[in-house]
Structures are given as structure tokens and as C-alpha cells.
Legacy VTK file of the C-alpha trace (Angstrom):
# vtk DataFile Version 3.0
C-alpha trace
ASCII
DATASET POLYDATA
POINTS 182 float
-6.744 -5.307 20.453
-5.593 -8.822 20.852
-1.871 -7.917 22.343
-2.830 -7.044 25.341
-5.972 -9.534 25.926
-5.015 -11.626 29.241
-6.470 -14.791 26.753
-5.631 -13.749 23.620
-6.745 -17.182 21.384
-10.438 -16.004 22.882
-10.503 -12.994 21.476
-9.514 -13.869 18.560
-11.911 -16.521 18.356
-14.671 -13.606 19.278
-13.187 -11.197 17.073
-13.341 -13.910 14.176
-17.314 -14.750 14.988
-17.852 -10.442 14.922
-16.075 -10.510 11.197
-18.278 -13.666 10.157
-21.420 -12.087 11.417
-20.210 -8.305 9.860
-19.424 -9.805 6.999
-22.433 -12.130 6.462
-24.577 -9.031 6.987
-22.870 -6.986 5.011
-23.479 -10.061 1.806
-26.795 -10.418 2.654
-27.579 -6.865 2.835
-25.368 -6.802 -0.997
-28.028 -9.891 -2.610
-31.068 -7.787 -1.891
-30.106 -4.649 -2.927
-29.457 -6.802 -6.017
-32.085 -8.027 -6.278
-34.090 -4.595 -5.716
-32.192 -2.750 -8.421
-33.048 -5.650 -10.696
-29.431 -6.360 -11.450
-30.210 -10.082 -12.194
-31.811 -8.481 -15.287
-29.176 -7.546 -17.043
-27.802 -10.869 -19.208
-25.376 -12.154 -17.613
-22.439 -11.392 -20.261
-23.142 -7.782 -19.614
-22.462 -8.362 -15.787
-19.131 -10.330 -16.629
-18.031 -7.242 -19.023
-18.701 -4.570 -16.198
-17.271 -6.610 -13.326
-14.326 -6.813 -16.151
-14.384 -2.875 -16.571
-14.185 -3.201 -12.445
-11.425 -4.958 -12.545
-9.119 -2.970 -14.834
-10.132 0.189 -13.104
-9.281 -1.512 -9.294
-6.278 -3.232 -10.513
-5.006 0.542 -11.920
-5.561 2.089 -8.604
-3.772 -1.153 -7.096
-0.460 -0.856 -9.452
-0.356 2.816 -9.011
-1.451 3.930 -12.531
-5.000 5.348 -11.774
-4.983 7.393 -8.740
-8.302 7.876 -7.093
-9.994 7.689 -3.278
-12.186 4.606 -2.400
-15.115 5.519 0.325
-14.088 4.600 3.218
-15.572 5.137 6.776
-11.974 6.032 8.351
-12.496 5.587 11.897
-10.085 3.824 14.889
-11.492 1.571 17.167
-13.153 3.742 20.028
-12.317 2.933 23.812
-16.026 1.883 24.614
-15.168 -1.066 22.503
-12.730 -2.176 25.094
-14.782 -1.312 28.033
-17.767 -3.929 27.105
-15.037 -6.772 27.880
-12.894 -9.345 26.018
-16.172 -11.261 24.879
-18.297 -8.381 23.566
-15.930 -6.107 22.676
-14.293 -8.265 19.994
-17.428 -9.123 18.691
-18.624 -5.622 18.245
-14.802 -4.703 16.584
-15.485 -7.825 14.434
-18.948 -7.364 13.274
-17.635 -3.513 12.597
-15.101 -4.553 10.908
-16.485 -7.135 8.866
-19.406 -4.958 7.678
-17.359 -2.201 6.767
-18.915 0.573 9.317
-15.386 1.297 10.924
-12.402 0.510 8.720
-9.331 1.917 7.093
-9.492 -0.106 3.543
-5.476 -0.108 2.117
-7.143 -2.047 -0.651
-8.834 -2.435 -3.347
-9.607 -5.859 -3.018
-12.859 -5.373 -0.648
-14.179 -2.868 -3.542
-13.969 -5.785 -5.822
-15.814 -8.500 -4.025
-18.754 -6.174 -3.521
-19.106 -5.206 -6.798
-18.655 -9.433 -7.721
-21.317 -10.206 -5.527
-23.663 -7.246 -6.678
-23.636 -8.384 -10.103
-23.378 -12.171 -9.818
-23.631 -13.871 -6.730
-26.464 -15.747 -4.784
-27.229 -15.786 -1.588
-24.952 -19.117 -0.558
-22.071 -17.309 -2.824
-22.734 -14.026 -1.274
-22.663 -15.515 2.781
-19.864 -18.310 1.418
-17.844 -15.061 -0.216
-18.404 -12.848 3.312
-16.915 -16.104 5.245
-13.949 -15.671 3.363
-13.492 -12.309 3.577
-13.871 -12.572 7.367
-11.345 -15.455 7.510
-9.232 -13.424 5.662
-9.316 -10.599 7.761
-9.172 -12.912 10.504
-6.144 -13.919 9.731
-4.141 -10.794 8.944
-4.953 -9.753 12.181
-3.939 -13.246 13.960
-0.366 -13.068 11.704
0.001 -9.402 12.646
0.001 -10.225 16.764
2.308 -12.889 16.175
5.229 -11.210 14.140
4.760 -8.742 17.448
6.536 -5.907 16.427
4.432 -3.685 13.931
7.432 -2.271 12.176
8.621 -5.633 11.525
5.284 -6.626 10.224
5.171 -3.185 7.991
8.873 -3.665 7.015
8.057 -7.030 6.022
5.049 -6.328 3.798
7.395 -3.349 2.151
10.135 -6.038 1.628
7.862 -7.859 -1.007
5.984 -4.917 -2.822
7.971 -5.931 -6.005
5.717 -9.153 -5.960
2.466 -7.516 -5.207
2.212 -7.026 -9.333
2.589 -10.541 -10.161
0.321 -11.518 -7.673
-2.010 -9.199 -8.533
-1.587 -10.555 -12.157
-2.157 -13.882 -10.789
-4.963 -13.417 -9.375
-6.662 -11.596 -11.875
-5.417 -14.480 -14.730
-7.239 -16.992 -12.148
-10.337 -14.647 -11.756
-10.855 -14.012 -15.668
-10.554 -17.730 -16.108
-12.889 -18.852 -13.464
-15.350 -15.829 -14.484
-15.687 -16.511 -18.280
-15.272 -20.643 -17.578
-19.009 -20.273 -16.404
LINES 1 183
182 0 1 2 3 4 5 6 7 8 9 10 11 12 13 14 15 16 17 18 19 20 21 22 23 24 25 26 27 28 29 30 31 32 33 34 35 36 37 38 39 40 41 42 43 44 45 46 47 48 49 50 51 52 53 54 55 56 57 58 59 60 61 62 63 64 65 66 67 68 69 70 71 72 73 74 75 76 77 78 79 80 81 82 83 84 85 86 87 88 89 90 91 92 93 94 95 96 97 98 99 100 101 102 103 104 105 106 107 108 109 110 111 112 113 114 115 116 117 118 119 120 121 122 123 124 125 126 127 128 129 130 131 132 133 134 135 136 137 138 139 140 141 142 143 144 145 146 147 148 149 150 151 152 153 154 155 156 157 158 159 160 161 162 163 164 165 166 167 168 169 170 171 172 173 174 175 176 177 178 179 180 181
């Protein structure tokens, strides 16, 4: 999408402010079904031990132990998106993207923030939480252009699967800390 923009800093820059708006949507749209399904009523422990139960299952799927489909709305970016220009058309990609509506997820990781902000976020944590999944979005897409050649951004990524474990381990350490700190 951005490779062959004639400016391709603004469409990034339109493609971020899509994700941030998707994505802020998407958080706000999490707190109140939340708050509908009474979630906030369940004591709080409870919510830590099945975001924990979350965890293990995701982080299975992630290390290749549990094997299991995630829903997913697997669609490619359709050619009207180009035609409504490089202002609007990034946004609309962004705000699709960011949301969730059209997305290939290789992750578990999305899964996981949903079901985190379902079960124990606010609405700042829930819009602060979106922001930085659109940043982070953001910027896998800005690093992809720049490597340039998908295979060597694929070949890359492939190159370093023996640390995705440890980072995965890492992360989840830093999570369980922060979540049972509170």
C-alpha cells in the first residue's frame, strides 16, 4: 500500500490516524460491552485468574503446543480502497485494520489484549491500550516498506523464531508481574 504511494511518509501518516481511530473504536466498543455483560462484577481476582487461564491457552497456540483457529475476518485489501486516493484510502485500510474488520491475525497477541481489556480495563486504559496497538501495527508496516524486499523481511523474521519463546516468556514474566503487582 505504501510502496508504491508517490509520498509515501503521508500515507503512512494517514494509514497510522485510520489504525488509531480503528483501534480506538474497536476499545471503546470492548469497555461497553463490559460494562453491559456486567464483567466489572466479577471480583477482580477472578478476572486476573481467567485472563491467567487466557494466557496459558494463547501462549500454547503461540509455542505450537495447542493447535487451534482464532476468528479471523481473512480478507485482502480490496482495490476500491486504492481508488478513494492516498488520503482516504489509507485511512479507510487503517481504521479496517485497526478495528479488526479486514485482517489476517498471525498472532495471538491481538486475542490477548481484547480479552485484557474486557476483563480489566477502563476507558483511558482501553483507548491508551488501542493507541498502542495501532502504533504497533503502525510500525510493522513502516519497518516492512523499508527492508523493501518481502522475502528479506519474511526470511528475516524466520531467522529469529528460536527467540520468539524467550520473548514470549518475557513478556509473559513482565505481564504476570505487572498483573498481580496491582
Amino acid at each position: 500500500m505504501f510502496a508504491g504511494s508517490v509520498r509515501p511518509s503521508l500515507a503512512t501518516f494517514y494509514y497510522t490516524c485510520g489504525l488509531v481511530l480503528g483501534s480506538s473504536s474497536t476499545a471503546v466498543i470492548l469497555v461497553i460491552m463490559s460494562s453491559l455483560a456486567h464483567i466489572q462484577d466479577i471480583s477482580g481476582e477472578m478476572r486476573k485468574l481467567l485472563l491467567v487461564i487466557v494466557i496459558g491457552i494463547l501462549a500454547g497456540r503461540e509455542l505450537g503446543v495447542l493447535r487451534f483457529p482464532l476468528p479471523q475476518n481473512k480478507r485482502l485489501v480490496p482495490i476500491t480502497v486504492f481508488r478513494l486516493g492516498e488520503r482516504f484510502g489509507p485511512i479507510q485500510f487503517g481504521f479496517e485494520m485497526g478495528s479488526g474488520i479486514r485482517t489476517y491475525v498471525t498472532s495471538s497477541l491481538p486475542y490477548l489484549l481484547v480479552v485484557a481489556t474486557v476483563l480489566l480495563a477502563s476507558l483511558p486504559e482501553a483507548l491508551v491500550a488501542g493507541g498502542g496497538f495501532a502504533i504497533g501495527r503502525s510500525a510493522m508496516a513502516i519497518q516492512s516498506v523499508r527492508v523493501g524486499d518481502v522475502l528479506d523481511w519474511t526470511g528475516n523474521f524466520n531467522d529469529d523464531a528460536w527467540l520468539r519463546p524467550w520473548l514470549l516468556g518475557l513478556t509473559l514474566a513482565g505481564l504476570a508481574g505487572v498483573l498481580f503487582s496491582t
